[in-house]
Every structure is written in structure tokens, then in C-alpha cells.
N, C-alpha and C positions, 0 to 999 in steps of 0.2 A: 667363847669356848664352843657353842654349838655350830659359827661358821666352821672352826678346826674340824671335828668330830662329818661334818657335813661331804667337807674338805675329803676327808680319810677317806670314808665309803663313795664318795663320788670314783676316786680311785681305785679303788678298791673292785668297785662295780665293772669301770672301763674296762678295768683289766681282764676283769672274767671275762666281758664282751669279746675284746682282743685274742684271750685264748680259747674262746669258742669258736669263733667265726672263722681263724689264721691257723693256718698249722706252722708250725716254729719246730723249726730241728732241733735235734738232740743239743748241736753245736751250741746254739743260741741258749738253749735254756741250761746245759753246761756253764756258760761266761755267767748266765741268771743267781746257780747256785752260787757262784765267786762271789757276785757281786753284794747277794742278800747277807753271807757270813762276814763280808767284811763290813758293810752298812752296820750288824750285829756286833762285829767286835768293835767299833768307832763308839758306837753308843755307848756298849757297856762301860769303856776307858770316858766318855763324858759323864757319867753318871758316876764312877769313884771320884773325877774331880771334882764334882759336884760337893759328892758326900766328906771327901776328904779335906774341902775348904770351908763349908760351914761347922760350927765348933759346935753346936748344940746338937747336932746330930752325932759324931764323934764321940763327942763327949758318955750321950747315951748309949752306947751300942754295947756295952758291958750289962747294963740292966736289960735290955732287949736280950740280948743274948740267946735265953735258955727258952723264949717266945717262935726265935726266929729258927730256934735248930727244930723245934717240935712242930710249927708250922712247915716247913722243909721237907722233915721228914713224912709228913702226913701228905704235902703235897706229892712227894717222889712215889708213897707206898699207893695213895689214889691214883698214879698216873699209872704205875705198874699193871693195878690190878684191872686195871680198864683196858688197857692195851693187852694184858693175857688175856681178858675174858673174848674182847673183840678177834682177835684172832685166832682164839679155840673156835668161835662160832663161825668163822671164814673157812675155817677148816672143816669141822663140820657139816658144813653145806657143800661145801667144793665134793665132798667122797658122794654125794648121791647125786 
């Protein structure tokens, strides 16, 4: 598990090096955005087959339920209030 994780950032790292060092046109990192949203939807569709073949998960997600809406919730109203407050303070700053 730590070689994976090792794995990840080692990549991870590269990458920043790659996009520090290269300049990449708009083109490139255009095909970039395609490529990450569809990588994103591949996964998501492996992870319902996932969930939707093993039965003890299934099974539970009616008693999870009311954990997962409120967890949800609390993550969308955190993400919200972070991203308004971040870019009131961009704003801000930018007028002086």
C-alpha cells in the first residue's frame, strides 16, 4: 500500500516539475481537461459496479442513508462557505 501511495506522489510530483519547467498551450491542456473528466467518469461507473455487485453494501445503504445525506450536506455547505469566503478575500485584496 505505501509502494501505491509512493507510486501516486512520485507522479504527482513529476507532473508539477513538467508543468513548471514546459510551457503547454492552452490546446494541450484543453485534450488535459477531456482526458481528467473522462478518467473521472470511468471511475465513478467502476465504483457503482463495484457497489452495485457486492450485496452487503447494497444491502446497507437504506440504514446508511440519512448518515450519507447529512455528511453530503455538511460537505457541499463546507465547500461553499470556503470558496465564498476565499474569493470575497481575492476580491478584496484585488480593489487596493
Amino acid at each position: 500500500m505505501i509502494s501505491n501511495l509512493l507510486l501516486i506522489l512520485l507522479f504527482l510530483i513529476l507532473g508539477m516539475i513538467v508543468g513548471i519547467k514546459c510551457k503547454i498551450g492552452e490546446r494541450v491542456m484543453a485534450v488535459n481537461r477531456r482526458l481528467v473528466s473522462l478518467s473521472i467518469y470511468i471511475l465513478l461507473f467502476i465504483m457503482g459496479l463495484k457497489i452495485g455487485n457486492n450485496k452487503e453494501i447494497f444491502a446497507s445503504i437504506p440504514s446508511l442513508g440519512l448518515y450519507a445525506l447529512i455528511l453530503c450536506i455538511g460537505a457541499m455547505t463546507g465547500s461553499f462557505l470556503l470558496v465564498h469566503f476565499f474569493v470575497k478575500e481575492k476580491k478584496e485584496k484585488s480593489e487596493f
